[in-house]
N, C-alpha and C positions, 0 to 999 in steps of 0.2 A: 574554844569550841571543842566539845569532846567529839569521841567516835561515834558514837549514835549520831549526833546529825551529820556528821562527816557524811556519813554513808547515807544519809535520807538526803541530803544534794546532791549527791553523786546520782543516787536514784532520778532522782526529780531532771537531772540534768540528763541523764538517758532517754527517758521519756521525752521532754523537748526536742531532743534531734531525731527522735524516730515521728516524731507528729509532723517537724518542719519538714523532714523527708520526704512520708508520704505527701503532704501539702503541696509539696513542688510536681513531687510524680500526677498525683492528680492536675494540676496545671501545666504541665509540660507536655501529656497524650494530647489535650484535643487541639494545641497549638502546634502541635508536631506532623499532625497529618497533612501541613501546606508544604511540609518539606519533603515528602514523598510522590513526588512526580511520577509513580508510578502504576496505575491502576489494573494491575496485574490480578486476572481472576475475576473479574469485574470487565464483562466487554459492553454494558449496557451506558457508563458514564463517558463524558466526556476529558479529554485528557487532562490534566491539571496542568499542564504546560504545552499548549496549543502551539504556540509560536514556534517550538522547536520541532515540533512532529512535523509543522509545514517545512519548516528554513529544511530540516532534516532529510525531506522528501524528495524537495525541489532542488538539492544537491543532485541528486540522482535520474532526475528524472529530465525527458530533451524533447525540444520539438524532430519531428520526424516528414519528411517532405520527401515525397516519390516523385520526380520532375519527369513527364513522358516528352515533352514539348514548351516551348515558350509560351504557347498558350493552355497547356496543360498540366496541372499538377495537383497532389492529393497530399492533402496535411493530417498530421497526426499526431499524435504523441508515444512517446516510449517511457521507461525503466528499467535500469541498470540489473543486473542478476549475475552470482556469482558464475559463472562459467561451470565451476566443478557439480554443479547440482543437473549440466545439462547433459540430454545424450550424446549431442553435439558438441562439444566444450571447446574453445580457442582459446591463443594465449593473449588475445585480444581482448578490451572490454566486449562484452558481451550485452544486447539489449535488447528486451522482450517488447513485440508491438501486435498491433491486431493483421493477422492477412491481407485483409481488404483495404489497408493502407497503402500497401507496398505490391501490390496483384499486378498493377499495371508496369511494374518495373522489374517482373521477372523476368530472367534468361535477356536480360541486357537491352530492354525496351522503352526502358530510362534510367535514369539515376536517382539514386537513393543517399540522401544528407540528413545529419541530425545535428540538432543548434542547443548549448546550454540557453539559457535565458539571458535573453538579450544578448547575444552571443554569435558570432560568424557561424555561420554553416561549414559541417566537413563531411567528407566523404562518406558513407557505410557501404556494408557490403551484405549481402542477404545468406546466413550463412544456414538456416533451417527454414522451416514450415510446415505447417500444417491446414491443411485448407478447409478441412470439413469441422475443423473447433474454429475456424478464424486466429491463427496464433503464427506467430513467427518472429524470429530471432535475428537481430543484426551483430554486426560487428563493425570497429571503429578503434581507430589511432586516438585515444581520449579517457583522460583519466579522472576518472568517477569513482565513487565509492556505490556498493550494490546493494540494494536496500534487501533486507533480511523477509522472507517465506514464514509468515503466521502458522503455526501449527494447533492452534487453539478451534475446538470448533464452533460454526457461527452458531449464531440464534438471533430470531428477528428480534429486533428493538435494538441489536448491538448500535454503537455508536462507528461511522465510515467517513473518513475524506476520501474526495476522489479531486486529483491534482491532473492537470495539463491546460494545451492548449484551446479552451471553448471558443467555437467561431475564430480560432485564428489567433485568438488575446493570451498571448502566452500567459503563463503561470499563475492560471484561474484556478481556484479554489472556492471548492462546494463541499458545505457538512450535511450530513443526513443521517440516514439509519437505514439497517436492513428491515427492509419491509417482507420478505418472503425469501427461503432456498430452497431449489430447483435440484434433479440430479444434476445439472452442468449449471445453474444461472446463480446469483444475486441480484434478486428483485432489490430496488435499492429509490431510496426518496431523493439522494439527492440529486441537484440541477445542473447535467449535460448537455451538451453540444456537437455537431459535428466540430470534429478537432481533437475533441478528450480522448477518439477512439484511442487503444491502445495504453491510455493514461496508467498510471496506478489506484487501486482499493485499496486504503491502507487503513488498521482499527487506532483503537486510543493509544494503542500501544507503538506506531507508526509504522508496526509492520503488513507486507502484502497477503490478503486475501482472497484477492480476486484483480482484474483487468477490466474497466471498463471498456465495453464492443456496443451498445445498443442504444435507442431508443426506439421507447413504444410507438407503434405510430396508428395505435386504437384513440380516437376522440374520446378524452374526458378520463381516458388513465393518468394517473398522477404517478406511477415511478416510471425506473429506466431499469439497464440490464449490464451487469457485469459477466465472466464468465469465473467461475470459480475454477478454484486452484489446482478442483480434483480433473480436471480436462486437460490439465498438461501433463497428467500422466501418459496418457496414449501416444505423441510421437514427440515430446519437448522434454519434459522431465525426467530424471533416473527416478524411479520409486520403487516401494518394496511391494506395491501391488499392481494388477493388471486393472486400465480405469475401462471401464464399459457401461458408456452411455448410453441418451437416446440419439439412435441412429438419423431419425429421420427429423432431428432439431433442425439442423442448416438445411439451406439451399442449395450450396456448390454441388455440382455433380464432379463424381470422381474423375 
C-alpha cells in the first residue's frame, strides 16, 4: 500500500470519528435533560424530581399546636429558617408560623409545641411577631435543617407546593400554581385547609416564596392566600429595603 492511500484512510478514518461523534453528541442532549433535576430559570414547570422537593420539605417543616386548655387548642404548621436571616436570631432552631396560630398562647396563656411528622410533640417558645402581617417565629431544642428564601421573582402560572398539616392530617401536600401577586399576597390554586396555616410555599425549585395564612371565604372563588416573602421585611426579616404595604390589609388592630 503506498502513501497515497495511506493518507486517504487516515483521512477517511478522521471523518468517521468526527460523524460518530457528533452522532452520539446529538443523542446524548435530549436524553440528557432527565438528568437535570433542575429547573432553574423556568418557575412555570414542574420539578423533574417531585419526590425530593416534597421528602426535602417535609424535613423541615412541623406541626405547630398552641394548647390554651384541655379543651382548647389551635393547630398549625411551621418551617424551619435560618436564624441568621432574622432580626431576631437565636442560637436555637428557629421556625416561621402564622400569628394567628399561636395569638392565644402569648405572654404565657398557653403552651406552644411543634411535632416532626409523626413525631412527639416538644416544647417551643414564641421568640418574635408580628401581628398586623400574621407572621411569627418560634424556637425549639430540635435539629432541623432550614429550608432556603426563593429569591427569584414570582409570575402567575409559576408552578407552588404548599406542605403541612390540612385539617389536622399531617404532612398533606397540595400542587398548584400562582394564580395572581398582590403587594403582600399569593393568590395561589392550590388546595388548603385549616391547619396549613403557617405551612410553607415552596417553587420547583423547593425553595420558600411565600407562607400560607388564608382562605378565601367569597362563594365560588377557587384560590386561597399565601403571604409573600416581601411582608417579612417589616418586623421578621433583615433586608436591604424598607417593606411598605397595604396598611389596611389585616384586621388586628394595634
Amino acid at each position: 500500500m503506498n502513501n497515497v492511500e495511506n493518507r486517504f484512510l487516515l483521512v477517511l478514518a478522521i471523518i468517521g470519528v468526527a460523524l460518530a461523534g457528533g452522532a452520539f453528541a446529538l443523542s446524548w442532549q435530549p436524553s440528557n435533560q432527565f438528568f437535570d433535576f433542575s429547573p432553574a430559570n423556568d418557575g412555570f414547570v414542574a420539578p423533574r424530581d417531585i419526590s425530593k422537593v416534597v421528602n426535602e420539605t417535609q424535613d423541615s417543616t412541623v406541626l405547630v399546636t398552641c394548647e390554651v386548655s384541655k379543651d382548647e387548642s389551635w393547630i398549625g404548621t411551621g418551617w424551619a429558617i435560618d436564624s441568621s436571616l432574622l432580626q431576631k436570631p437565636s442560637e436555637k432552631t428557629t421556625i416561621m408560623t402564622n400569628f394567628h396560630v399561636i395569638d392565644e398562647c402569648i405572654e404565657g396563656r398557653g403552651k406552644v409545641s411543634i411535632a416532626l411528622l409523626y413525631e412527639k410533640n416538644q416544647p417551643a417558645e414564641i421568640l418574635n411577631y408580628d401581628k398586623r402581617n400574621d407572621l411569627a417565629v418560634l424556637t425549639a431544642d430540635i435539629e432541623i435543617p432550614p429550608l432556603e428564601l426563593s429569591k427569584n421573582e414570582l409570575w402567575p402560572g409559576y408552578w407552588v407546593m404548599a406542605l403541612g398539616s390540612a385539617a389536622s392530617y399531617e404532612g398533606s401536600v397540595a400542587f398548584g400554581n400562582v394564580l395572581n401577586i398582590t403587594v403582600e399576597n399569593i393568590l395561589i390554586t392550590n388546595n388548603v385547609s385549616q391547619g396549613n396555616s403557617g405551612g410553607p410555599l415552596v417553587d420547583n425549585e423547593g425553595k420558600v416564596v411565600g407562607m400560607v395564612t388564608w382562605q378565601s371565604d367569597v362563594e365560588g372563588d377557587q384560590f386561597n392566600g399565601a403571604r409573600i416573602l416581601d411582608v417579612f421585611c417589616e418586623n421578621i426579616l433583615l433586608c436591604e429595603y424598607e417593606f411598605k404595604g397595604d396598611k389596611t390589609w389585616f384586621n388586628y388592630e394595634e
